[in-house]
N, C-alpha and C positions, 0 to 999 in steps of 0.2 A: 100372394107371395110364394105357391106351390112351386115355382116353377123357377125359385133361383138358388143355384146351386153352392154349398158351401164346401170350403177344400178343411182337412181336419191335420194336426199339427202336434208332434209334442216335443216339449221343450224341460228338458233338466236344468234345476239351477243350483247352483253349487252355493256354499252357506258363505253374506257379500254380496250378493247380485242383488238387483231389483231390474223391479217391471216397473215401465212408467206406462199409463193408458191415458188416453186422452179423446177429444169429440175433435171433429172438424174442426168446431169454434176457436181451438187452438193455435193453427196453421195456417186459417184463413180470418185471423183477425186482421183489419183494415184500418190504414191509417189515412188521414185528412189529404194523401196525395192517392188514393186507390191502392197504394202496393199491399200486400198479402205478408204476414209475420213469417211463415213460411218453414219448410222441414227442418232447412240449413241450419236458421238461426234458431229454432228450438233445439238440434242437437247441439252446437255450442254454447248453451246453458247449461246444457243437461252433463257434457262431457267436463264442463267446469267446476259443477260441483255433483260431482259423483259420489265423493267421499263425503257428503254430508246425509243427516237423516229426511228420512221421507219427507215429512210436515217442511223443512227447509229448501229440497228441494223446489216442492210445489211453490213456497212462495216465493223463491227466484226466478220463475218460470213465470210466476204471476206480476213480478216487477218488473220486470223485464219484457213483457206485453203491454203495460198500465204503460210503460216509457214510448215502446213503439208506437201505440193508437193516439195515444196524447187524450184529448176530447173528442175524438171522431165516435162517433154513435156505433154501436155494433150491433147487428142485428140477428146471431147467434149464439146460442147457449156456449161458455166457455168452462168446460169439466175436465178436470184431473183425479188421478189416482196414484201412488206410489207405493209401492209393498217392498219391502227387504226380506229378503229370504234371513230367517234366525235358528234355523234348525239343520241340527248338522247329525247326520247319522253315518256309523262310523265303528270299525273291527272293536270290540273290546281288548285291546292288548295294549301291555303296557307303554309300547313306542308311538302310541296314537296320544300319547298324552299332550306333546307339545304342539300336535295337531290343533287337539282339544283346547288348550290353551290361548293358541293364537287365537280362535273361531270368540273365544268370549272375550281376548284384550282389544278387538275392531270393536263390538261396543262397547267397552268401558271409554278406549279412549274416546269415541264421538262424542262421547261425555264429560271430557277434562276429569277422569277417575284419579283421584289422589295415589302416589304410587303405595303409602300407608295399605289404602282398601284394597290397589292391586294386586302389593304382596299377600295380605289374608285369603283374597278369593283363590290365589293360584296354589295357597296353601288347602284350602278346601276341593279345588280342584284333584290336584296330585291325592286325597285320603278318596276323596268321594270315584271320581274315574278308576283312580288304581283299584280299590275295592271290587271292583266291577269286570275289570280286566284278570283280577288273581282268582277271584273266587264263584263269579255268576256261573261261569259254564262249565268251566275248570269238570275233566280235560282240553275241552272243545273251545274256540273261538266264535263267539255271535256278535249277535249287533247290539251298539247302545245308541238310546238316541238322546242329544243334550239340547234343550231349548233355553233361548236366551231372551228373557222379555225387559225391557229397559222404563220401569215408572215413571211417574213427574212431582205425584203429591201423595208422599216424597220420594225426592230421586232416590230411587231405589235399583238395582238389578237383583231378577229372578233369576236363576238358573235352577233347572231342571233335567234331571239325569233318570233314564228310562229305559231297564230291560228287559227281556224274558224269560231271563235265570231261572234255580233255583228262589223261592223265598226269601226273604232275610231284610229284618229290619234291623239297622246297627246302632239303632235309636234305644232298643228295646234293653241293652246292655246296660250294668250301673255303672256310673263314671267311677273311673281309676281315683282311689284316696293318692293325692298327689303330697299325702304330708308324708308317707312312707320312702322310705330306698327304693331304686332300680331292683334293688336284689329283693327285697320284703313285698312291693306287691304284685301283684296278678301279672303276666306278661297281655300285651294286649290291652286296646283302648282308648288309649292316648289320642293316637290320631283326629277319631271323631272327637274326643273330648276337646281339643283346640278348634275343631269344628263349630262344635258349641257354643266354645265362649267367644269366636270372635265374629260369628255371624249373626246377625240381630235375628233372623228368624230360621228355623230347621222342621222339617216333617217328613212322613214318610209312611204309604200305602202301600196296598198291595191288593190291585184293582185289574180286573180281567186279565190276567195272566203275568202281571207285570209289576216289579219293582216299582216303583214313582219315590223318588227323593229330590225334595226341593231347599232349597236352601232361596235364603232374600239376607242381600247387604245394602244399609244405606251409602248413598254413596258421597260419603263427609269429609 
């Protein structure tokens, strides 16, 4: 196999996209008349349900072949793959926030997210981004990077917010006594503090150079 040459490729994906990969056994599944499943009709699957998640995609792809071949025998492996691009990296500054925001309401809603848990997450959004935006680099503008992983048992979403600031855990702070005045206590806090109580789970590193705060909301 020395002697065949491969051409080399690179491709950006912007946070939303997927790759679908697939074998031959795809395109040249066969049905009980010889015709071939073919490019066409895998792209009109694939263009159909674009906006669903990976594991859904494949198996519309896989019902939609099971219908083409019927009972005809096949005599090639039939493999798929689907990845979604979930990380999105992105200016620390405060008017990326509704960037930020959109990037994580495409997975909620894939998930019928209650708009209750919507509004909380967008809430932890605006403390946990803004934070990052006012204070990581401050003077300077860097990069933050937010990952969005979407559980099943139980539905849950992750989100993960990543920089190279300064230090800073906002975790490490005592919560605001919320029995006091505006004026009587501490300025400062609050924000994580609704953080806290309305996301089921919160933590926060500070591993190879880098911020790591994650937050996890069930999504009920």
């Amino acid at each position: 196999m020395e002697d065949i040459r491969y051409s080399e490729g690179v491709l950006t994906l912007e946070p939303g996209d997927k790759i679908f990969q697939y074998t031959d056994g795809v395109t040249e599944a066969t049905n009980a008349h010889n015709e071939l499943y073919g490019k066409e009709r895998l792209d009109a699957v694939l263009n159909g349900n674009s906006k669903r998640l990976p594991d859904e995609i494949i198996d519309a792809v896989k019902e939609d072949i099971d219908s083409f071949v019927d009972d005809a025998p096949q005599f090639d492996d039939i493999t798929m793959l689907c990845l979604d691009m979930k990380e999105l990296m992105i200016d620390a500054a405060i008017e990326n926030i509704a960037t930020v925001t959109a990037f994580i309401d495409e997975q909620l809603e894939q998930r019928d997210c209650p708009m209750k848990t919507k509004m909380q997450v967008h809430v932890a959004i605006d403390e946990l981004f803004g934070n990052i935006a006012y204070y990581a680099y401050n003077p300077e503008i860097g990069i933050a990077t937010v990952r969005v992983e979407v559980t099943d048992n139980p539905l849950a979403v992750v989100i993960t917010f990543i920089d190279n600031g300064i230090p800073y855990d906002p975790l490490a702070k005592a919560d605001p006594d919320i029995t006091l005045s505006s004026e009587e206590r501490d300025v400062g806090g609050l924000g994580i503090y609704m953080v806290k109580k309305t996301m089921d789970d919160i933590s926060y590193e500070y591993k190879d150079g880098q911020n790591i705060l994650r937050i996890k909301k069930l999504l009920l």
